[in-house]
N, C-alpha and C positions, 0 to 999 in steps of 0.2 A: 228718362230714368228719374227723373223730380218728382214722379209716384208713387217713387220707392223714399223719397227724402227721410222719413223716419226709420227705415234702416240701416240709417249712418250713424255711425258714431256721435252724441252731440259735441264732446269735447275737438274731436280732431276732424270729422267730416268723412272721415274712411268707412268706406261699405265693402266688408270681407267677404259677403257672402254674393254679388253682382259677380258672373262667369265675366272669363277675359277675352276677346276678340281680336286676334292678326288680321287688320284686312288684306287682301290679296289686289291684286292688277289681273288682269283678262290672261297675261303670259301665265303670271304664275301661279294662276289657278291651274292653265293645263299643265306646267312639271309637277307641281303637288301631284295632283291628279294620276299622273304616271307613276308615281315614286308609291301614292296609296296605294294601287292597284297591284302594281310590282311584289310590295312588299306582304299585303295582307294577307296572301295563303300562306307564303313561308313564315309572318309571327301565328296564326292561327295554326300551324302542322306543329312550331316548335312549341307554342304554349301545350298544345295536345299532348304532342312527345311527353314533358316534362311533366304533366299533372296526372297522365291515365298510369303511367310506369318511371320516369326515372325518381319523380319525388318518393313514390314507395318505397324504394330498394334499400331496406334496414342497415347494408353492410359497406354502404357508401362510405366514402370518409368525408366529411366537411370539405374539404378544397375542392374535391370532385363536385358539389352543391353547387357550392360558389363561384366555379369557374362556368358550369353550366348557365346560374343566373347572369352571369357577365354576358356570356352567347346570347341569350335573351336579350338585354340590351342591346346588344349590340348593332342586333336587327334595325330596327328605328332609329340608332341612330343617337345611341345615349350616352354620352360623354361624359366622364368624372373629369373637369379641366380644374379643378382647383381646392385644397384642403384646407383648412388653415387652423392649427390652434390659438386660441385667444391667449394673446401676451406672447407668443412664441416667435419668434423671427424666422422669418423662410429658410429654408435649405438647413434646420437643424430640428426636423422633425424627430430623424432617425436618432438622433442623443437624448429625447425625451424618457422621463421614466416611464414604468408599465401604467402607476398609477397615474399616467397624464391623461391618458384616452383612455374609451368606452373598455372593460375588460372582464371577465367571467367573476361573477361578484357582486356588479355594478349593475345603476338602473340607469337607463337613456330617457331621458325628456324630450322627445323631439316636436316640434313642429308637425299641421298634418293638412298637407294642401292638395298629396295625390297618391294615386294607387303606386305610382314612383318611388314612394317613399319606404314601402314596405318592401319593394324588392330591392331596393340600395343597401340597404340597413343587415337585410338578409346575407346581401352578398358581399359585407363587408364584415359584418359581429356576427351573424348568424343567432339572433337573440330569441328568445322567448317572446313572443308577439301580446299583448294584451289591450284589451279597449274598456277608455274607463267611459263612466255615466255623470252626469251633473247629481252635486248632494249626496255620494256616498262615495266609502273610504272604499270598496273594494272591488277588485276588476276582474274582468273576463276571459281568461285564457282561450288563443285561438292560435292558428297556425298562418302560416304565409297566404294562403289561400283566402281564411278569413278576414284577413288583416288586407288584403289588397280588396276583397270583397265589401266591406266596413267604408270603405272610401267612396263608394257607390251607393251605399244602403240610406235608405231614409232615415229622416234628422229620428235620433233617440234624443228625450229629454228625461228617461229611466229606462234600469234595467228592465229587457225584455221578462214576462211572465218563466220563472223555472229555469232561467239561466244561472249556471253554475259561478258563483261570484267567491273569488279569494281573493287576500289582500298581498301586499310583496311581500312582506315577508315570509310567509306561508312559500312561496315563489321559490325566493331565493334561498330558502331550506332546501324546495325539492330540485330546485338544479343549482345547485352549486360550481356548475361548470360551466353556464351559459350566463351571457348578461340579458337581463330582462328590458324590452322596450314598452315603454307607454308614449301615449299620446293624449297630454291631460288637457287638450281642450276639448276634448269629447266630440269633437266631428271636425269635418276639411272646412276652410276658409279657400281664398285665392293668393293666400301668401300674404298680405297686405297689410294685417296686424296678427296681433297675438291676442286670443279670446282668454276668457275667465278661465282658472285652471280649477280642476276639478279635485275634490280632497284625497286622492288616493296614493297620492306621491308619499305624502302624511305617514302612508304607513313604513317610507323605510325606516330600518334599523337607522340609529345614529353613528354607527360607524362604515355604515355604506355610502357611497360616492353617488351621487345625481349627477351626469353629466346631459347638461344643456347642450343640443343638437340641433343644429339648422339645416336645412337643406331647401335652396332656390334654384329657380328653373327660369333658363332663359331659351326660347322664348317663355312667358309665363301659361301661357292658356291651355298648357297639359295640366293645369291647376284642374280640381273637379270640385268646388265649390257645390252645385246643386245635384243631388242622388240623383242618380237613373242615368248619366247624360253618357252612357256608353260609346254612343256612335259619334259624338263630336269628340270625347279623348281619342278615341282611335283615328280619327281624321286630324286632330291637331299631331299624335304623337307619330304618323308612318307617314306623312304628306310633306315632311319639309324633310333635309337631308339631314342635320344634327340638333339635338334637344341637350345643353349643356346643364351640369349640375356644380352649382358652387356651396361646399360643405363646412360649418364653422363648428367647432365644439371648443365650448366654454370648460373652465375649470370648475374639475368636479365639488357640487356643495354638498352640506352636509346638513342632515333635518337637527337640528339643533332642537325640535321642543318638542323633542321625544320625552325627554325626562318631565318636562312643566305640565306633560297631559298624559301619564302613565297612572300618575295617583299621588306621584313624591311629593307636589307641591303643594297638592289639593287638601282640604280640612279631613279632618277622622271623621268617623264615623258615615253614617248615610249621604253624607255630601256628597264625600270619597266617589262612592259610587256610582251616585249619582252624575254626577263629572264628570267619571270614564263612560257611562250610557251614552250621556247626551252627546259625548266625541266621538262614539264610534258609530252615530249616527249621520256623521257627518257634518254636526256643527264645527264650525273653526275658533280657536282660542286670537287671542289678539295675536302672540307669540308663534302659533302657526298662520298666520296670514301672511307676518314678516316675511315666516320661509318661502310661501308660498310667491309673494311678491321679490322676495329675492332670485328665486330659479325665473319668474315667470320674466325679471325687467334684463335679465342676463342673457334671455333668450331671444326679447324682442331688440336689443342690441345687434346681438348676432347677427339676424334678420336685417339690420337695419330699418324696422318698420317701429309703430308703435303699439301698444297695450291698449285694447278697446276694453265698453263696458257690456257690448253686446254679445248673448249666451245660446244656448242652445233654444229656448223659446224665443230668440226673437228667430234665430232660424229659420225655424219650423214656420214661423209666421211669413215669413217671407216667403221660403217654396210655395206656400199656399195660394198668395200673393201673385207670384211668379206666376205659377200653371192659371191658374183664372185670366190674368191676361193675356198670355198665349194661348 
């Protein structure tokens, strides 16, 4: 992999985007083996079930969804073994306020290492799913389907051509009952750092909540780091008997420089506007970078990994990279 050396980090040496690898013993290759075989018609009957008819059915109620997605895990093998709020002492989840965790209102920053992610998240907040792009404030609304499918999809380093792009708050007008999820480093890593956040967070309101969300995977190599690699998730997530998730959510922040890049702070006249142009294009103020580095250093906490410089182009460069030597 020293061919890959300039896809590491130079500061810390970590390369988020190299796939992870369990290796196995000659035994336990064949129980995997059994356990895939065993398992893969019944998750391909129940993902079927769930996407040709149960996710249609308009008059479902939410927990009926949710307990369905939990069946689904269940299958492979997918364990929520531990929750934790930042600063919170174990065993007094249940006395926390409403405003501690993720809640109808609120926008989730989470991490984005696998298609895992999108269905946990589902079947926990039941969020409005969306996927932001590098350099622009406004993201993409999709559904659970899209959002596990995005984990897979080739590196974006902009929005596709005619894609429908709105910003949160726009979001959080039109549901008002659901919390909105993004995932602002604009594509999966392997877990291992936290990439460049992308400006869209920018757009909450200043009195909406970001709460920073981690979710890790042990073993890790359900991670899906390079698009396309279907048939090794499947083989890392239904080959071993359990795939543990450890979930941290930070204390919700708040976009503090909403007001310094609205226009209040900015000179009269032509500037003014000027000003608001060039931010809603996506340039960042010093003041939103803070916040930006605030959510993004709270996150790679969580994580316990670190904050790299590498972005959606060096990505791209690497799958390129990647597939030519294989």
């Amino acid at each position: 992999m020293e061919k890959y050396s300039q896809f590491r980090d130079r500061g810390t040496g970590i390369a988020p985007f190299f796939p992870v690898t369990t290796p196995l013993t000659a035994l336990s290759t064949v129980t995997h083996t059994f356990l895939f075989l065993f398992r893969l018609p019944l998750f391909i009957s129940y993902i079927a079930s769930y996407l040709l008819f149960f996710h249609w059915l308009p008059f479902l109620p939410v927990v009926v969804r949710k307990m369905a997605l939990w069946g689904l895990m269940a299958i492979p093998g997918i364990w929520w073994v531990d929750l934790q709020l930042d600063g919170v002492k174990r065993g007094t989840l249940a006395d926390q306020p409403r405003e501690r965790v993720p809640h109808p209102g609120s926008v989730i920053a989470a991490n984005f290492t696998s298609p895992i992610d999108a269905v946990y998240l589902a079947a926990i907040f039941d969020p409005v799913f969306t996927i932001s792009y590098p350099g622009t404030r406004k993201v993409q609304k999709v559904g659970l389907v899209g959002a596990i499918l995005y984990a897979f999809s080739s590196v974006k380093t902009a929005p596709p051509p005619g894609a429908n792009l709105v910003n949160l708050k726009q979001l959080l007008e039109e549901h008002p009952g659901r919390v909105i999820a993004v995932f602002p480093e604009c594509g999966t890593t392997n877990g291992k750092a936290i990439l460049p956040f992308s400006p869209s967070v920018l757009e909450t309101p200043a009195d909406v909540h970001i709460f920073p969300v981690s979710l890790r995977y042990t073993p890790s190599d359900v991670t899906t780091p390079l698009p396309g690699q279907w048939v090794r998730f499947l083989w890392n997530l239904l080959s071993r008997p359990t795939t543990c998730i450890r979930v941290r959510i930070a204390e919700g922040q708040l976009n503090t420089s909403v007001a310094r890049t609205n226009g209040v702070s900015a000179p009269a006249g032509d500037g003014a506007g000027e000003l608001r142009s060039r931010f809603a294009e996506g340039d960042i103020s010093d003041h939103e970078k803070k916040v930006l580095d605030r959510i993004s250093e709270a996150l790679a906490r969580l994580s316990r990994v670190k904050r790299v410089g590498l972005t959606m182009q060096d990505k791209a460069a690497f799958v390129e990279a990647y597939r030519k030597r294989r």
